[in-house]
N, C-alpha and C positions, 0 to 999 in steps of 0.2 A: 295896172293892178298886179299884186303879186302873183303868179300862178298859186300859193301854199295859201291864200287869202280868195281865194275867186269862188263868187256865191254865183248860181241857176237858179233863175225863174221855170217853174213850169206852169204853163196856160191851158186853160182848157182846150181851147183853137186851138193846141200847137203851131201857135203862130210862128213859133220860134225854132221849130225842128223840120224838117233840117237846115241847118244852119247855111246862110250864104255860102258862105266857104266850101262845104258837103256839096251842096248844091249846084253850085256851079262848074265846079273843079271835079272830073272826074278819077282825077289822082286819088280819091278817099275813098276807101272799098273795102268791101269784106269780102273775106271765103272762109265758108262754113264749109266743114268738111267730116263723118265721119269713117273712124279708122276703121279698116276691114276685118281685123283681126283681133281688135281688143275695142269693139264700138266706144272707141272714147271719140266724144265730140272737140273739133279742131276749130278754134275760132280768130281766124289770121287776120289783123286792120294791118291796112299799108297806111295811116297816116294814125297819130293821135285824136286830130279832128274827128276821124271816122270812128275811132271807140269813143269818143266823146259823146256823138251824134246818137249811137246805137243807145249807150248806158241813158240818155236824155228819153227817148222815146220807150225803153224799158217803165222809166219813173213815172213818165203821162200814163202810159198803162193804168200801171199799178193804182191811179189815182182817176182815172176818168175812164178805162176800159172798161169792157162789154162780156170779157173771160178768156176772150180766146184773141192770138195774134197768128197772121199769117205772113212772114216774109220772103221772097222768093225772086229773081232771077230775072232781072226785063230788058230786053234791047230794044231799041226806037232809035230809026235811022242808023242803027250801025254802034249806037252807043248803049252802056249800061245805065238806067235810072235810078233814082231814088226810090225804095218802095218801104213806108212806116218809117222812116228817117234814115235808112242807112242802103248804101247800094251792094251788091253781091256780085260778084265778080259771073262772067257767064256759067263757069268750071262748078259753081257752089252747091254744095243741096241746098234745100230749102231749110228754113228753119219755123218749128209750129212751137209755138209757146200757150200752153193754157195754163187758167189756173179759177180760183173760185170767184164767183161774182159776189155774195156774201164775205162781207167784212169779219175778222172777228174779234167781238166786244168782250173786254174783260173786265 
């Protein structure tokens, strides 16, 4: 399939996030990071997959969320994990996303 043609499903399950590839491979990683000096928020993916993976788990939010997300920083045995579909490098801040539970109807 063309990548300029390539349609996402998103499931309630997030069955689908994160993705094998994310998943398994921990070459795919974020670091969030902000600037000390001019707090602009820095958001580094070492892979495509890995902004692929985040922007996917933003969309389930936005569409089966509760208002608020937490993601943040996990090692187990020595490795970094997946946490809400995307993994954070150990160096990362955390990142808190909230937003309204109410829809709004126009």
């Amino acid at each position: 399939m063309d990548a300029k043609n390539k349609t996402f499903e998103i499931f309630e399950d997030a069955a689908n996030i994160p993705s094998a590839e994310v998943l398994y491979d921990d070459v795919h990683q974020l670091k969030a990071d902000v600037g000390l000096n001019n707090r602009d928020v820095y958001l580094e993916f070492s892979s495509r997959e890995a902004l692929r993976d985040f922007a996917l788990s933003l969309l389930h939010e936005s569409e089966f969320g509760a208002g608020e997300v937490e993601i943040f920083p996990l090692g187990f045995d020595g490795k970094q994990q997946v946490v809400n579909g995307v993994r954070l490098t150990e160096s990362s801040s955390r990142i808190f996303i909230r937003y309204p539970v109410k829809r709004i109807s126009y």
